[in-house]
N, CA, C and O atoms as a Tinker XYZ file with bonds, in Angstrom:
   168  protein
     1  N     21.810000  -17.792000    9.454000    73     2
     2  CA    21.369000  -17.230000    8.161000    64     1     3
     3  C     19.844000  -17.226000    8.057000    63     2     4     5
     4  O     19.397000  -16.298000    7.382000    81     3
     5  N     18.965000  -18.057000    8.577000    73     3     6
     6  CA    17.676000  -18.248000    8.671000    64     5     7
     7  C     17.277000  -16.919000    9.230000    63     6     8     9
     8  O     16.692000  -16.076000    8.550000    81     7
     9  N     17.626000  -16.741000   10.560000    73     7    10
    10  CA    17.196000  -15.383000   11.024000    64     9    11
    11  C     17.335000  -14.347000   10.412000    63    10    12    13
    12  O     16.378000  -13.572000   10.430000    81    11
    13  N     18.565000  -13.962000    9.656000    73    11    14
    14  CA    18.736000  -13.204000    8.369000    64    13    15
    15  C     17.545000  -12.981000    7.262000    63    14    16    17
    16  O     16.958000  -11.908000    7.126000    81    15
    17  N     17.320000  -13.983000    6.609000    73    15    18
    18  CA    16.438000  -14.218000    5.886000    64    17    19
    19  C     14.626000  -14.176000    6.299000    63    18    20    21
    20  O     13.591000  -14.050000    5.644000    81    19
    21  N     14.889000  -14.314000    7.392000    73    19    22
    22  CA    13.206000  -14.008000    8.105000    64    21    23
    23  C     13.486000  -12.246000    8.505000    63    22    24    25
    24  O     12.401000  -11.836000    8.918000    81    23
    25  N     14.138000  -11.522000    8.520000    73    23    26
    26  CA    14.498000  -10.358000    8.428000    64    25    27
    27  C     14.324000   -9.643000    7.763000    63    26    28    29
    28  O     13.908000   -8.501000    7.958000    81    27
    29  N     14.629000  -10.201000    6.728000    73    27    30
    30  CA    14.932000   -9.172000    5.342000    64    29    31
    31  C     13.628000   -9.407000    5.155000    63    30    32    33
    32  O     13.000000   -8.416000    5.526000    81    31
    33  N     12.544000  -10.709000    4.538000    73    31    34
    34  CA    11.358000  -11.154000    4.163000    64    33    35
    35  C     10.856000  -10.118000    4.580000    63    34    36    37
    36  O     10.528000   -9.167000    3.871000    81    35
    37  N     10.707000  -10.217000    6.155000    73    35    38
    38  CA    10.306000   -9.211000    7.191000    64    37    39
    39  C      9.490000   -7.757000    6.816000    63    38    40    41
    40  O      8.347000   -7.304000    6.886000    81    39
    41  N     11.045000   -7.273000    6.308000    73    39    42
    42  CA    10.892000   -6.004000    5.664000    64    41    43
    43  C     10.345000   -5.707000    4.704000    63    42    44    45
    44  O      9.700000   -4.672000    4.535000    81    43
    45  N     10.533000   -6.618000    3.896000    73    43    46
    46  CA     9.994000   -6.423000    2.074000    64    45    47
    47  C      8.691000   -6.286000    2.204000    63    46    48    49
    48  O      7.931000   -5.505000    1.632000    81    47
    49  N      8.421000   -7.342000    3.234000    73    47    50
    50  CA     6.741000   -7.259000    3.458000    64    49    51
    51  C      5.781000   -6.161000    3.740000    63    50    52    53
    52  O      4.620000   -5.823000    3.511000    81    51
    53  N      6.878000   -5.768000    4.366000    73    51    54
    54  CA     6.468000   -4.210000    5.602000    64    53    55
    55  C      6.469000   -3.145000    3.724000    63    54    56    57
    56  O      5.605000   -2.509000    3.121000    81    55
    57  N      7.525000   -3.392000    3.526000    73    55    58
    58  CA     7.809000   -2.388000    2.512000    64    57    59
    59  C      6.796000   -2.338000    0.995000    63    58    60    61
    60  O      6.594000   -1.362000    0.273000    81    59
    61  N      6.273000   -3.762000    0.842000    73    59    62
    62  CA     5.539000   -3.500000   -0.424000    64    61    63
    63  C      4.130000   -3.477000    0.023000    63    62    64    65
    64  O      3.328000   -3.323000   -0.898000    81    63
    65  N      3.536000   -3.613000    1.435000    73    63    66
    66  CA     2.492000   -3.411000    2.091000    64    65    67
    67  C      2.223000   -2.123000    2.218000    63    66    68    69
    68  O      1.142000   -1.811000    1.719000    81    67
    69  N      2.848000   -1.224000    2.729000    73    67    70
    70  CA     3.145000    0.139000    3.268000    64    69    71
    71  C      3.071000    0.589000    1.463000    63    70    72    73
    72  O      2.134000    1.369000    1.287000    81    71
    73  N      3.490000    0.413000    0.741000    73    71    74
    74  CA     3.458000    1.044000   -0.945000    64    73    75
    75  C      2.303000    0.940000   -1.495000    63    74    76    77
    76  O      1.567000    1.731000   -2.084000    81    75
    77  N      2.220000   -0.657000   -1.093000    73    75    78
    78  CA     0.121000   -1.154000   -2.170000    64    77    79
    79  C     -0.567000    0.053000   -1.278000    63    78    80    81
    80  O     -1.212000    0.949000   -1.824000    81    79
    81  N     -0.366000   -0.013000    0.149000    73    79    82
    82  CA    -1.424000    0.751000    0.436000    64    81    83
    83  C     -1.485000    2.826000    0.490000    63    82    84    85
    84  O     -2.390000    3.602000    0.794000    81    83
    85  N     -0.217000    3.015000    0.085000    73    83    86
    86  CA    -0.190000    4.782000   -0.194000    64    85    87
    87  C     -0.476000    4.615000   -2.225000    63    86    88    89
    88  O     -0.722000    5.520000   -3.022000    81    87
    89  N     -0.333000    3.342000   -2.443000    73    87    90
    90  CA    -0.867000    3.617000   -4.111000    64    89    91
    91  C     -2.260000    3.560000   -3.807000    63    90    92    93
    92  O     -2.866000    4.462000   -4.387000    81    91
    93  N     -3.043000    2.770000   -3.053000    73    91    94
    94  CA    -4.941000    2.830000   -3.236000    64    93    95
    95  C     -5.159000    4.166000   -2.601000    63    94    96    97
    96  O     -6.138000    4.829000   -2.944000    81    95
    97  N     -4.076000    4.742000   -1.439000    73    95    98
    98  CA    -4.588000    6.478000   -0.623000    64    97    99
    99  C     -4.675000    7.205000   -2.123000    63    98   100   101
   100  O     -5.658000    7.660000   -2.709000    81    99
   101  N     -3.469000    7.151000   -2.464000    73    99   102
   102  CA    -3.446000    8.177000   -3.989000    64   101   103
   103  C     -4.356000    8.168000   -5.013000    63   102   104   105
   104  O     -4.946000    9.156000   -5.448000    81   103
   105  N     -4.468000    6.938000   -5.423000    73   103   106
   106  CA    -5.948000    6.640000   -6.295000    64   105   107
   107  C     -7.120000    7.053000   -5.833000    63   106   108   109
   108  O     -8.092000    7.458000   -6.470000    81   107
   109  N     -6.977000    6.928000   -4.688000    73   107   110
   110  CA    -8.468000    7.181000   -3.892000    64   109   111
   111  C     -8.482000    8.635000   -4.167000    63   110   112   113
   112  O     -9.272000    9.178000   -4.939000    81   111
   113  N     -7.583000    9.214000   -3.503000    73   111   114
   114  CA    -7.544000   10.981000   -3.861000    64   113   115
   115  C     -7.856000   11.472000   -5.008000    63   114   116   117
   116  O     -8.616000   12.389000   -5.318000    81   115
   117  N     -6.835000   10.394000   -5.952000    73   115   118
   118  CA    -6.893000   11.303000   -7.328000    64   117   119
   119  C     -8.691000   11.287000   -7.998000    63   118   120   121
   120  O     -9.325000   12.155000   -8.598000    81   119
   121  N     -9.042000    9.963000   -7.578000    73   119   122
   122  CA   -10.630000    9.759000   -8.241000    64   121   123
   123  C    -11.194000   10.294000   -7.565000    63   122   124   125
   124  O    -12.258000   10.462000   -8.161000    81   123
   125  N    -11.291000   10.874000   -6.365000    73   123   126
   126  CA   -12.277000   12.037000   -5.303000    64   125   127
   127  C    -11.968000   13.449000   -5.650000    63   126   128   129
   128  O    -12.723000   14.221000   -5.059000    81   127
   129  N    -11.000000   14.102000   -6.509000    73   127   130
   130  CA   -10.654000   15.472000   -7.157000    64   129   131
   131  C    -11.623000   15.448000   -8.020000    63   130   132   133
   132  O    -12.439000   16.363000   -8.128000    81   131
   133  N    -11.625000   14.106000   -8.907000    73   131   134
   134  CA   -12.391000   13.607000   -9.868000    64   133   135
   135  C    -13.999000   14.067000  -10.148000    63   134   136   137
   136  O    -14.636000   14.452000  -11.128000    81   135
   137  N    -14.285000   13.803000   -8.714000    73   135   138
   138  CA   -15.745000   13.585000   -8.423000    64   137   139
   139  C    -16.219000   12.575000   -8.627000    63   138   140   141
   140  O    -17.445000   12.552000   -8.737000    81   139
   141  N    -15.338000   11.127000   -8.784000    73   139   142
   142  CA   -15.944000    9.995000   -8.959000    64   141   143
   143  C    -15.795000    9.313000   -7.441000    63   142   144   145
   144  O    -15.048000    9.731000   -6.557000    81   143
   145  N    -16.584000    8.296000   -7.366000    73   143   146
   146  CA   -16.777000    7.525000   -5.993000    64   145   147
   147  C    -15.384000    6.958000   -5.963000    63   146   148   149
   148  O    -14.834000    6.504000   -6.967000    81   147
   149  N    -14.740000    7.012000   -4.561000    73   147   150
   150  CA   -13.693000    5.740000   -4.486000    64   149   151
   151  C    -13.880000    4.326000   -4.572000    63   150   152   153
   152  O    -14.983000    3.841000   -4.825000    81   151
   153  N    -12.829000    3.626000   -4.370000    73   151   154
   154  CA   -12.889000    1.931000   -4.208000    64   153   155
   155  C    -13.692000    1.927000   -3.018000    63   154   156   157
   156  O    -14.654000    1.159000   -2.985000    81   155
   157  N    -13.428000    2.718000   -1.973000    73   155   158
   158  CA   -13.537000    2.086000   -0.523000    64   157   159
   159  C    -15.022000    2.934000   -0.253000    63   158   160   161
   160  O    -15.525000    2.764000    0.858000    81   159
   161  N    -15.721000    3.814000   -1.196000    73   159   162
   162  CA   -17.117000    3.803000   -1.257000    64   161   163
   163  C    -17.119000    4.926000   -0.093000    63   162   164   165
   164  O    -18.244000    5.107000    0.373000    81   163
   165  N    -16.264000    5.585000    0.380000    73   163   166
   166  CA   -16.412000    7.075000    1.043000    64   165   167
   167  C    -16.791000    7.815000    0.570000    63   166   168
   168  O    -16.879000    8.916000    1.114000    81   167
């Protein structure tokens, strides 16, 4: 069951990592349509 559970963790991780980071791409986009500077100063 341990291995199970380091599995699933696994994923969630993958999964809310992979999300935080297409929500800052999108923000970034939406405030560069904007004409305002991004977070990441591109």
């Amino acid at each position: 069951m341990k291995i199970d559970i380091l599995k699933n963790n696994k994923v969630m991780v993958i999964y809310i990592f992979s999300a935080y980071t297409y929500g800052l791409i999108f923000l970034t986009l939406k405030n560069e349509r904007k004409g305002k500077k991004s977070c990441f100063g591109v």
